[in-house]
Backbone as CSV, one residue per row, in Angstrom:
resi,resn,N_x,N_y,N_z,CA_x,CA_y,CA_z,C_x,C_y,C_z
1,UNK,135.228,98.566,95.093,134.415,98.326,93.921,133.346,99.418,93.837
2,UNK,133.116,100.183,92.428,132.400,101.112,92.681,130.888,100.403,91.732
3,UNK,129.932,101.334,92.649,128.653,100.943,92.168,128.217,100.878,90.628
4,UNK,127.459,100.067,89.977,127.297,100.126,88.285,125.994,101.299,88.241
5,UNK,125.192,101.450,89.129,124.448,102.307,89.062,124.648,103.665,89.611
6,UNK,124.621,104.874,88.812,125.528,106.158,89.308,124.650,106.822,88.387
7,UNK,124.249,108.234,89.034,123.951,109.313,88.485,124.446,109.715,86.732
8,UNK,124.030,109.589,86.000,124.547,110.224,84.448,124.591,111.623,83.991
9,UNK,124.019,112.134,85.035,123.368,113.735,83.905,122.878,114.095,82.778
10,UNK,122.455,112.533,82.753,121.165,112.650,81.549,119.900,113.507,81.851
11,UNK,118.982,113.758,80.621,117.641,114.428,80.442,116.762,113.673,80.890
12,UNK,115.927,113.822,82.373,114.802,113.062,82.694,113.698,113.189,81.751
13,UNK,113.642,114.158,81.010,112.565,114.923,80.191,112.430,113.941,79.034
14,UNK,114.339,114.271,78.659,114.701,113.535,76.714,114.196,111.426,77.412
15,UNK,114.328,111.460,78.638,114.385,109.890,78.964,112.927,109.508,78.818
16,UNK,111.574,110.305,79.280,110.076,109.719,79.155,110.351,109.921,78.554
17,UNK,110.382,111.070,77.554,109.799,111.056,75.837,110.657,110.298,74.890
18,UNK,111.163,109.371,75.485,111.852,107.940,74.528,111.087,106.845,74.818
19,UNK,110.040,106.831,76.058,109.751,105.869,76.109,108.307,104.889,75.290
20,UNK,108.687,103.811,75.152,107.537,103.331,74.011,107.098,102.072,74.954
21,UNK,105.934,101.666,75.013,104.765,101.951,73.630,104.319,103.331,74.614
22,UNK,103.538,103.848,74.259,102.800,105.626,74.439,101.933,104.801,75.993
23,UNK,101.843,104.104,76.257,100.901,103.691,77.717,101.966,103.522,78.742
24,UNK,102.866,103.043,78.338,103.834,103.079,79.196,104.551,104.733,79.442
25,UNK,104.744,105.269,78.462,105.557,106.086,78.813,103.949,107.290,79.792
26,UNK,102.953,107.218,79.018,101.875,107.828,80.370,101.968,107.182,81.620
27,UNK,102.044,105.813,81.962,102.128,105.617,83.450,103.421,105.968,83.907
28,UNK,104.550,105.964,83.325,105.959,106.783,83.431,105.701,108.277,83.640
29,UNK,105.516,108.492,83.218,104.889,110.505,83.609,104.046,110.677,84.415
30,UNK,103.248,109.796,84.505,102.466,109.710,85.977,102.731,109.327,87.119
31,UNK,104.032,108.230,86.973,104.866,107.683,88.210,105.233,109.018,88.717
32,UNK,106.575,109.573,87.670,107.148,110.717,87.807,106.682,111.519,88.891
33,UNK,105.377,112.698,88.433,104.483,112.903,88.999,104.277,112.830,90.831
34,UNK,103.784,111.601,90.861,103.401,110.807,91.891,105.229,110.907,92.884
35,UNK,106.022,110.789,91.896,107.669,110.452,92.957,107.690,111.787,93.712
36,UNK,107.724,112.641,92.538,107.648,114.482,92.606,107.417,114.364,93.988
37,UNK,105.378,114.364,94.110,104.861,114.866,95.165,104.967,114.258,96.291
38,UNK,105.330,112.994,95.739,105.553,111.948,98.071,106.805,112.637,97.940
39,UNK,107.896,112.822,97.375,109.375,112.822,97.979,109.780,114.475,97.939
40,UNK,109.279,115.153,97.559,109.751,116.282,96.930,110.612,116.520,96.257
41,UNK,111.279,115.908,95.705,112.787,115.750,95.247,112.902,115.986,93.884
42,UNK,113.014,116.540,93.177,113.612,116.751,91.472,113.984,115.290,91.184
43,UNK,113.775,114.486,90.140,114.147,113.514,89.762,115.848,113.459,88.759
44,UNK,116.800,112.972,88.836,117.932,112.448,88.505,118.309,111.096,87.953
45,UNK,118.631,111.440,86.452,118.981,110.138,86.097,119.782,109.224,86.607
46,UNK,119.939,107.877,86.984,121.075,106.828,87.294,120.877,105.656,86.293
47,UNK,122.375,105.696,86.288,122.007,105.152,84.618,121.396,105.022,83.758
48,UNK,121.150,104.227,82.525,120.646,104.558,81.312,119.094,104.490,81.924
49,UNK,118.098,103.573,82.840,117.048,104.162,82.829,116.367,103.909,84.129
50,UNK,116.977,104.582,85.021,116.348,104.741,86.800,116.305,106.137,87.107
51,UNK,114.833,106.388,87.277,114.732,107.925,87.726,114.856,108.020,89.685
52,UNK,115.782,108.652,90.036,116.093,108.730,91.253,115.591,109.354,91.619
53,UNK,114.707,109.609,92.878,114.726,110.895,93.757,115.280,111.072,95.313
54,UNK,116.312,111.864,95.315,116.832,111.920,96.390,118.045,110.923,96.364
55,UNK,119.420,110.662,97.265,120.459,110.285,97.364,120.533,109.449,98.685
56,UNK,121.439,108.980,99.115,121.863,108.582,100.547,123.297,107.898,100.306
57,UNK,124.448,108.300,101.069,125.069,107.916,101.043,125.515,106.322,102.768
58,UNK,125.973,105.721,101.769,125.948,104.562,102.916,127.316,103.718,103.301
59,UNK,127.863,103.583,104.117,129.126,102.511,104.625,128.687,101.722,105.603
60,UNK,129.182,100.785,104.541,129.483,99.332,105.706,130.353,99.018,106.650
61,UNK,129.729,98.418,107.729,131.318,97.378,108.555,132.222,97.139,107.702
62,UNK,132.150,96.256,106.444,132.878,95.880,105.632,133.786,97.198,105.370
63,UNK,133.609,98.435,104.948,134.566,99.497,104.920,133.935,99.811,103.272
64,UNK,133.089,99.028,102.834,132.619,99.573,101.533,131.967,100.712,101.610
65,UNK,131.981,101.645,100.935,130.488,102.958,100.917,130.467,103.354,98.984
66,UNK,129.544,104.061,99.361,129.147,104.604,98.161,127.865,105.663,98.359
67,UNK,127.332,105.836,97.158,125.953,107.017,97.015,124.864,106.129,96.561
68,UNK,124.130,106.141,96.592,122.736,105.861,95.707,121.579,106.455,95.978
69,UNK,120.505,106.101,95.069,119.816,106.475,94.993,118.125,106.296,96.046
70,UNK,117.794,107.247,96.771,117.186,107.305,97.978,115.576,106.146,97.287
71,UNK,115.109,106.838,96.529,114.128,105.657,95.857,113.872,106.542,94.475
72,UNK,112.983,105.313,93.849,112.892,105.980,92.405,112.206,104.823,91.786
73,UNK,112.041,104.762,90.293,111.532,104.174,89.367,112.543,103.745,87.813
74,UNK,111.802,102.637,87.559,112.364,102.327,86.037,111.543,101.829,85.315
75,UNK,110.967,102.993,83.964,109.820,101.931,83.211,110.495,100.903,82.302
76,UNK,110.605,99.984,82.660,111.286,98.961,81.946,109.813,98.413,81.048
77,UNK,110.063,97.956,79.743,109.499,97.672,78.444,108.108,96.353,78.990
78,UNK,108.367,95.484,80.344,107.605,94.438,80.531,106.552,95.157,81.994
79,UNK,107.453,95.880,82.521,106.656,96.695,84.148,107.846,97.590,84.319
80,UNK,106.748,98.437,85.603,107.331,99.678,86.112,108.010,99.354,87.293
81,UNK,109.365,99.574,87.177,110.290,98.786,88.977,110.395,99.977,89.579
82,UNK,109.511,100.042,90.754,109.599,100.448,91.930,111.083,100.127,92.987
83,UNK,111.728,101.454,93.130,112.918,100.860,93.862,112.901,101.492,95.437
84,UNK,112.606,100.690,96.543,112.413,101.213,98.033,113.453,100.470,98.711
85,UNK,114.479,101.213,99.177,115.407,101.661,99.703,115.274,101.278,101.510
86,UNK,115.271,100.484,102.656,116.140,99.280,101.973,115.666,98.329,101.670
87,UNK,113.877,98.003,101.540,113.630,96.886,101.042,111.948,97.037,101.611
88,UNK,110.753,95.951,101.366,109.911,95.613,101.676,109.574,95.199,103.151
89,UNK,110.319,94.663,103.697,110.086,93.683,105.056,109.199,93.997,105.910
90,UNK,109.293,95.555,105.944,108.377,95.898,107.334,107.003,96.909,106.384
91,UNK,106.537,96.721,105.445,105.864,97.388,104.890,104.386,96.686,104.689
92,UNK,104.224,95.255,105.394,102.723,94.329,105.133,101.715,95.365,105.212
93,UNK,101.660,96.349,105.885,100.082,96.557,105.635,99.860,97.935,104.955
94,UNK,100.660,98.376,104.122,100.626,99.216,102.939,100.570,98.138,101.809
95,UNK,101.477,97.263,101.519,101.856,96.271,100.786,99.962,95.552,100.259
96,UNK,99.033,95.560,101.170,98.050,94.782,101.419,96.695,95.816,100.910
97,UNK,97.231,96.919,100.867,96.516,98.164,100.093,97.023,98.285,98.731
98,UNK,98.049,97.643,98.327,98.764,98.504,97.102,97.799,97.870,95.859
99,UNK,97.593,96.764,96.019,97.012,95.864,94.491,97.131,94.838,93.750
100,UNK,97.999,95.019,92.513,98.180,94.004,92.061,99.907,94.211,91.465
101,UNK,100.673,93.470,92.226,101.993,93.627,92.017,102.813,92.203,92.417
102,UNK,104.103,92.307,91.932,105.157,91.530,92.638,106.162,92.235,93.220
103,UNK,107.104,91.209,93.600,107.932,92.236,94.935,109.247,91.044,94.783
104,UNK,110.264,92.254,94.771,111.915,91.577,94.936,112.365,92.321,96.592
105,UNK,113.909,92.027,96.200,114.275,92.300,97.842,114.164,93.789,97.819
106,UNK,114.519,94.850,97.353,114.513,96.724,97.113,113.612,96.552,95.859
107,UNK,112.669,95.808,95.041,111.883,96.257,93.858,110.653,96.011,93.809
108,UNK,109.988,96.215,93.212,108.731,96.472,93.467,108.296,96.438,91.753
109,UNK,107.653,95.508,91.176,107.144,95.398,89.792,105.141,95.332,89.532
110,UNK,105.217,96.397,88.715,103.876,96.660,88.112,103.787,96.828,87.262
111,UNK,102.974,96.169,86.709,102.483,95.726,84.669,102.052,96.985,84.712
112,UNK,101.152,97.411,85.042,100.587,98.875,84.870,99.994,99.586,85.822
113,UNK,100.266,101.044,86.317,100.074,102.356,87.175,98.553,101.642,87.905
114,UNK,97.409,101.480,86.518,96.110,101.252,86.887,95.584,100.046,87.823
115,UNK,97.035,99.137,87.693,96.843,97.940,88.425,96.934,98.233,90.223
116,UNK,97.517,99.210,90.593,97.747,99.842,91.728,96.979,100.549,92.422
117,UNK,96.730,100.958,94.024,96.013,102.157,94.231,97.118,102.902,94.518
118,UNK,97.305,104.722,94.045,98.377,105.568,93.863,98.202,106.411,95.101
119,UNK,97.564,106.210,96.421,97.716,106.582,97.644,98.427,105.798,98.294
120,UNK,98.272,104.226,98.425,98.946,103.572,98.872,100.512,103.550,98.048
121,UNK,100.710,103.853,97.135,101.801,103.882,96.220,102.329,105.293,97.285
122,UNK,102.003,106.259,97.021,102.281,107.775,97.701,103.176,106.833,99.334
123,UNK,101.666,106.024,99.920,102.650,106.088,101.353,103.469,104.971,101.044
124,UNK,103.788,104.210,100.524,104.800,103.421,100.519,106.275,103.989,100.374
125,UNK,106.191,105.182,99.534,107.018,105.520,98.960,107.846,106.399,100.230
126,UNK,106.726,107.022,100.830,107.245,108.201,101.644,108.031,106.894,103.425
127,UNK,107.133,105.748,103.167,107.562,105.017,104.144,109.018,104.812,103.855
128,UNK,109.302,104.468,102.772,110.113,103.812,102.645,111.615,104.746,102.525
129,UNK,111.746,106.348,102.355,112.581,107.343,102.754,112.513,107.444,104.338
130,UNK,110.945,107.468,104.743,111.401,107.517,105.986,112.173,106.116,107.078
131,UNK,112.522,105.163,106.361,112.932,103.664,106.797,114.410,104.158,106.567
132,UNK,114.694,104.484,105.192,116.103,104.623,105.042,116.704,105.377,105.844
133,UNK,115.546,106.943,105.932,116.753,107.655,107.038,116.843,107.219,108.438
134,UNK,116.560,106.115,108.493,116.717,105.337,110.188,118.224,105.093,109.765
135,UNK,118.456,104.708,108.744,120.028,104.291,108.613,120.548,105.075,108.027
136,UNK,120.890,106.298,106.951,121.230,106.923,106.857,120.729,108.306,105.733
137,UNK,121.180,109.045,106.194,120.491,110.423,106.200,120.205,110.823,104.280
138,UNK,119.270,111.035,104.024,118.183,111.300,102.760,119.065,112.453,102.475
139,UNK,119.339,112.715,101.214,119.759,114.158,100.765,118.642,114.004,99.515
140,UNK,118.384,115.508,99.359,117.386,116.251,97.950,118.440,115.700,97.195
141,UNK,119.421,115.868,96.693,120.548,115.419,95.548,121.744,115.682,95.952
């Protein structure tokens, strides 16, 4: 079974400047930004609207594998989903700096950039590449 979320070779550029209302798409360019400088990575579309940075490819016991995306963002229309790769669990005391957010099993949701502090955002982010490559190895793209 192959993954629904996959690289497009869409325009990260044409993708903020679609985004509405105009506050969102500024904390979207500011996420951006912010992904840029913790990860170094050029950002890559995956699907219609997850900005990726960086790859990892992964197999299971099960014999499943695939690619995805190392971490990244989606300004979705209600909050901004934070996606950390492989998840929250061991992250409490960044988590306890970050602000005002909610949290799924790999997501991470914020009404808005300002609701956050964007250092603790920075190390979460960089924690959370460096968690994945415990399991498998980070590629730039």
């Amino acid at each position: 079974m192959a993954n629904k979320t996959v690289p497009t070779g869409a325009s990260v550029d044409d993708h903020l400047a679609s985004i509405t209302p105009e506050r969102r798409q500024h904390d979207a360019r500011a996420l951006d930004a912010l992904f840029r400088d913790a990860t170094g990575f050029q950002p890559k579309m995956w699907g219609p609207s997850i900005l990726g940075y960086g790859r990892y490819h992964y197999r299971y016991k099960s014999g499943r594998e695939g690619d995805f995306l190392a971490t990244g963002f989606a300004p979705r229309r209600s909050n901004l989903v934070v996606y950390i790769m492989p998840g929250y669990g061991d992250f409490a005391t960044i988590l306890d700096r970050l602000g005002k957010f909610r949290i799924g099993k790999s997501c991470l949701y914020i009404n808005r950039l300002s609701d956050v502090d964007r250092d603790a955002l920075t190390d979460l982010i960089r924690a959370g590449l460096s968690d994945l490559a415990n399991h498998w190895p980070v590629q730039p793209e």
